[in-house]
N, C-alpha and C positions, 0 to 999 in steps of 0.2 A: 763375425760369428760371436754371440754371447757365450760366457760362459755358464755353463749347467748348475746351480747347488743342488744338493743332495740334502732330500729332505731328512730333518732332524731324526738320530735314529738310527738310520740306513747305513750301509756299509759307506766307510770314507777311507781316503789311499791316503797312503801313510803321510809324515808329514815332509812338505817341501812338496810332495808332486805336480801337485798344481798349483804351483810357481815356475814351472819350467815350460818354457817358452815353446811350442810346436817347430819342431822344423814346418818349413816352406818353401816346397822345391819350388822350380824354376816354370813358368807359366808355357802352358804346352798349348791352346786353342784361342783365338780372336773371333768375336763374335762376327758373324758372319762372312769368315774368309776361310775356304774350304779346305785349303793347304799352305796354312802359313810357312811360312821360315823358319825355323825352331833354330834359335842360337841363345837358348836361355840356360842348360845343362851341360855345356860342355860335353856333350855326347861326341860319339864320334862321324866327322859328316860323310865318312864313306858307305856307315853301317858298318855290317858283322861280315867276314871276308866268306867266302865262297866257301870254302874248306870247314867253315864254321857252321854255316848254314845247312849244307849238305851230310853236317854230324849230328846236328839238332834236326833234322827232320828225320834221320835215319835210329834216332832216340825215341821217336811216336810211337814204335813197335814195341815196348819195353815200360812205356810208362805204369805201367800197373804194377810194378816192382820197384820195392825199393832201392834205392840207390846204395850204392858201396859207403858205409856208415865212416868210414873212415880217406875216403876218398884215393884210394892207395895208386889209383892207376895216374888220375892226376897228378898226387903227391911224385910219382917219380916221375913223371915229364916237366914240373915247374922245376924238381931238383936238380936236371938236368939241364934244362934251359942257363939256369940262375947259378950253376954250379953250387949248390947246398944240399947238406945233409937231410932228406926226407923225413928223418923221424924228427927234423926240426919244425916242422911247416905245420901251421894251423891256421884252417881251411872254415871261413865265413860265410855266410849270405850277404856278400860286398866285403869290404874292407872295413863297414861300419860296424857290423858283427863283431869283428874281430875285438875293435875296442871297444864295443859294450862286455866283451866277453872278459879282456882285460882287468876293466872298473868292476866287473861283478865279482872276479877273483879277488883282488887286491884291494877294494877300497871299503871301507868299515865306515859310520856316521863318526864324523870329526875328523875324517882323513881330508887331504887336499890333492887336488892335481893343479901342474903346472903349464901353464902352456900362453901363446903370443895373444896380442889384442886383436888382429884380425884371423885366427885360424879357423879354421871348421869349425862349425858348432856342432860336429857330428860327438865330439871328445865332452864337451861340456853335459849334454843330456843326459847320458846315459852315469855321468860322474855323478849328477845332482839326483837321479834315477838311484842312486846307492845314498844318497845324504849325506855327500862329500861335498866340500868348499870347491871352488874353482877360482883359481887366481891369475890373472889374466896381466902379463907386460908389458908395458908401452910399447909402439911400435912407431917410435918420432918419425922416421923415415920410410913407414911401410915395409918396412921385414924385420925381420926378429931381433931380437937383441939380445944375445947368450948373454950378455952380463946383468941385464934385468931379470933376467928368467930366475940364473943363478940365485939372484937376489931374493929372491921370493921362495925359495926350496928353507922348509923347516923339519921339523922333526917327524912332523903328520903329513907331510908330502911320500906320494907313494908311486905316483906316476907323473912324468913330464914328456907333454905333448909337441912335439916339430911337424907341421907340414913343409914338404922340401920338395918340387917346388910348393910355394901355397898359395891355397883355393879362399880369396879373391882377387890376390894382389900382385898374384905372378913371380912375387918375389922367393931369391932362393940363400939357404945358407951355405959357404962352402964349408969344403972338406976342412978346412983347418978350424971354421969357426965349431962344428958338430964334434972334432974331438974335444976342443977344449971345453965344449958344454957335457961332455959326457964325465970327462976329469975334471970337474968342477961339482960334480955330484955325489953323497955319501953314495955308499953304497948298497944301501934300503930302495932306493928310488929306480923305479925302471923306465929308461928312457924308449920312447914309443915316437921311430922319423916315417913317417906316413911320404910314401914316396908315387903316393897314385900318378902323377903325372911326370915320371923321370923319363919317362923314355921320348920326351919332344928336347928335353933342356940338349942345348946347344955349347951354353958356354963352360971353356974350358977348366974352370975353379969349381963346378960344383963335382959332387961322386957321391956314389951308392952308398948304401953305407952299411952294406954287406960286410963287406972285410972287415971292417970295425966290428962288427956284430960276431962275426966268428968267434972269437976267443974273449967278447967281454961277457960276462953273466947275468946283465943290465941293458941289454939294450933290444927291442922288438923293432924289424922294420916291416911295415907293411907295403903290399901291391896289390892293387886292383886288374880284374878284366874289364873294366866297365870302359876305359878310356881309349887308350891304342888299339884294342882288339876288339872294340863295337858291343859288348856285351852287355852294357847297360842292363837291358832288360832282365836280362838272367840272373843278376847280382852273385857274385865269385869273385870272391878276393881270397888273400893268404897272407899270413905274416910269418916270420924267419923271426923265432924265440930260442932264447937257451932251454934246453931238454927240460930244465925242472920247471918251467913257466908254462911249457907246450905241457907237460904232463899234470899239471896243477887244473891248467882251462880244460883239459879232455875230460875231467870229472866234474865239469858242471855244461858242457858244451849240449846241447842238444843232438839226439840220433840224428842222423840223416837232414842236416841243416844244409847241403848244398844238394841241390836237385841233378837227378840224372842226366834230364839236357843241358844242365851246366857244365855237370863234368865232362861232358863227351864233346861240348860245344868248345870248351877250354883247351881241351888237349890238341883239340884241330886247329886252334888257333895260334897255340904254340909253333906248331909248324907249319904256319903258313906263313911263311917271312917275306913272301910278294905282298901281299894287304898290310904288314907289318910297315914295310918299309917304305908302299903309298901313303899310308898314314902317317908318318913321320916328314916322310917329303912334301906332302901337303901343306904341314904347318909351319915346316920349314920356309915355305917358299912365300907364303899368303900370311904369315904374320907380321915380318917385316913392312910388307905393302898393307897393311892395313893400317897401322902404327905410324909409317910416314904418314900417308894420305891424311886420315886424321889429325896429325898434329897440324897436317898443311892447313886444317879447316878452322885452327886456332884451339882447339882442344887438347889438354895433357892428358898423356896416356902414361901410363907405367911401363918400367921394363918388365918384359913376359918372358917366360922359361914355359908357361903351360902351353896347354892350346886353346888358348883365349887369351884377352886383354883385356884390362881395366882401364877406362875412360872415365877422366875428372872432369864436371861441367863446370866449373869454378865462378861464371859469370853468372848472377841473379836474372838476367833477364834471358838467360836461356841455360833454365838449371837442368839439370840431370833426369827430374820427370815430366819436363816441358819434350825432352829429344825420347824418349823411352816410348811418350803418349804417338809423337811424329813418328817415331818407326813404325811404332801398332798401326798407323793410319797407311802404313806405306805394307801393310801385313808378315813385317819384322818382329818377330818376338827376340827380346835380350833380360837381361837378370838386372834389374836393380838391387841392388844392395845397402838398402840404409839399417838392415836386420844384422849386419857385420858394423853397423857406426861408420856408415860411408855413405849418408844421402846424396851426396853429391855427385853419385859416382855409376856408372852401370858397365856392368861386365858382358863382355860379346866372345862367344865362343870363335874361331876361323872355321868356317864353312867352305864349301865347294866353291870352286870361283865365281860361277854365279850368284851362290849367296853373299860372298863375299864382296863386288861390286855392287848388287844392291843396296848394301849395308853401307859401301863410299857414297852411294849417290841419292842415297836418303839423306846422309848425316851432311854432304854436300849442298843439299837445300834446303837442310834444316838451318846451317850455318847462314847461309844468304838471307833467309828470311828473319 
């Protein structure tokens, strides 16, 4: 796609905007395959659980109203769920919302945010979207590194960004390294741990970082529906801020920025803990085995805490969009990633176990060949 000028004259967006890179989700259709595989988004491969489904089709009756501006019915079942205080919770269109919502509070032209080399770039746009710097940390080892990050916090830093686990690399920070990056921080700076995908992590060193958040005045964790609980579509998230952050963002928040079948799809999800806990056992069970197998195929994978994996194609003569091109011919869609500085590399969501066997025994004769 080119880009558009704007003839001399005419309205032009401030400056920096068009320098920021477009997101680009994750490739949903193959030209001529009528039902691909989608394992490009990290979606969830069960779908939306029944209890969810049957609260958004029972919302069709009501859409001609508006939704509760404040979300109140939600706010006290996520509080409940997540043991937190309700008047803490600030309620998005995704979890992305939430940090644009953040950067539009807090970040003024010459401000900085802090955050890792490979994280979301959902944190970055909406920061350069305010004509703030973004300073991004090495990540020698593919996860974060609290002492780089540290290293990079000045005076104009106003916000430092954690995904925990993170979205492409799998990797996770523990508990002991997220306090010390939080006591490592003046106390201008509010730390934002984006924990979209916690509820797959398995291993025993990482934690929420809720209880942290309780009692420091610095610290926003967010959560998504979009992952465990299938809701993608709907986009609902929330994040858990100290009262004076949650009450600063309400006065620039948009009315009614989560729609009615989110919220009534959301709260049925909350209690639906059989789809909850297929979903966890799913990935539980088929990420391990996807990780061996691949490596068996001479491929390095990373360790994974989401519900996906990232695969390195490290060899030239079968790089990363030589296998991306052989899946799409096997009607596999997965996510390349070289938009995160990882050409070499393509991220595959865990699917259903037939998609998940597919996915062995494409990459199986990709390898052979």
């Amino acid at each position: 796609m080119t880009e558009a000028n704007a003839p001399e004259g005419s309205p032009q967006p401030k400056s920096g905007v068009l320098d920021i890179a477009p997101y680009v989700g994750g490739k949903s259709a193959i030209a001529g395959v009528a039902k691909p595989i989608k394992l490009s988004s990290n979606e969830n491969a069960l779908g939306a659980g029944e209890k969810a489904r049957e609260a958004f089709a029972a919302a069709v009756a009501s859409i001609h109203l508006y939704p509760d501006g404040r979300a109140d019915r939600l706010r006290a079942a996520v509080a409940e769920a997540h043991g937190l205080e309700p008047e803490r919770l600030i309620f998005g269109n995704g979890s992305d919302e939430v940090f644009a919502l953040l950067n539009q509070t807090y970040l003024e032209a010459g401000d900085n945010i802090v955050t890792s080399q490979y994280a979301f770039v959902a944190y970055q746009i909406s920061a350069r979207a305010c004509q703030a710097e973004v300073k991004q940390a090495a990540e020698p080892d593919f996860r974060a590194d609290v002492d780089a990050m540290l290293g990079l916090v000045d005076e104009r830093t106003k916000l430092v960004y954690l995904s925990n686990p993170a979205n492409p690399t799998g990797s996770f920070a523990t508990g002991e390294e997220i306090r010390r990056l939080h006591a490592g921080l003046p106390p201008h700076v509010i730390l934002v741990i984006d924990e979209a995908y916690a509820e797959f992590v398995t291993e025993p060193d990482w934690e929420s970082a809720f209880d942290l958040a309780r009692t420091a005045p610095n610290i926003v964790v967010t959560r998504t529906f979009s992952k465990l609980h299938g809701l993608g579509g709907l986009r609902v998230g929330f994040g858990y801020a100290p009262l004076a952050v949650e009450q600063a963002i309400d006065r620039i928040r948009l009315p009614f920025n989560v729609s009615l079948p989110g919220i009534e799809a959301a709260i049925a999800a909350l209690g639906d803990e059989a789809h909850q806990k297929a979903s966890r056992d799913l990935v539980a069970e088929w990420r391990p085995r996807l990780i061996q197998a691949v490596k068996g195929f001479g491929f390095e994978v990373f360790p994974a805490s989401g519900n996906f994996i990232l695969i390195r194609f490290p060899d030239a003569k079968r790089p990363a969009s030589a296998a991306q091109d052989y899946l799409q011919s096997r009607g596999i869609i997965v996510r390349g990633v070289a938009s995160y500085g990882l050409p070499d590399c393509l991220r595959v969501t865990v699917g259903t176990e037939d998609q998940n066997r597919a996915v062995i025994d494409a990459l199986s004769e990709f390898a052979a060949g």
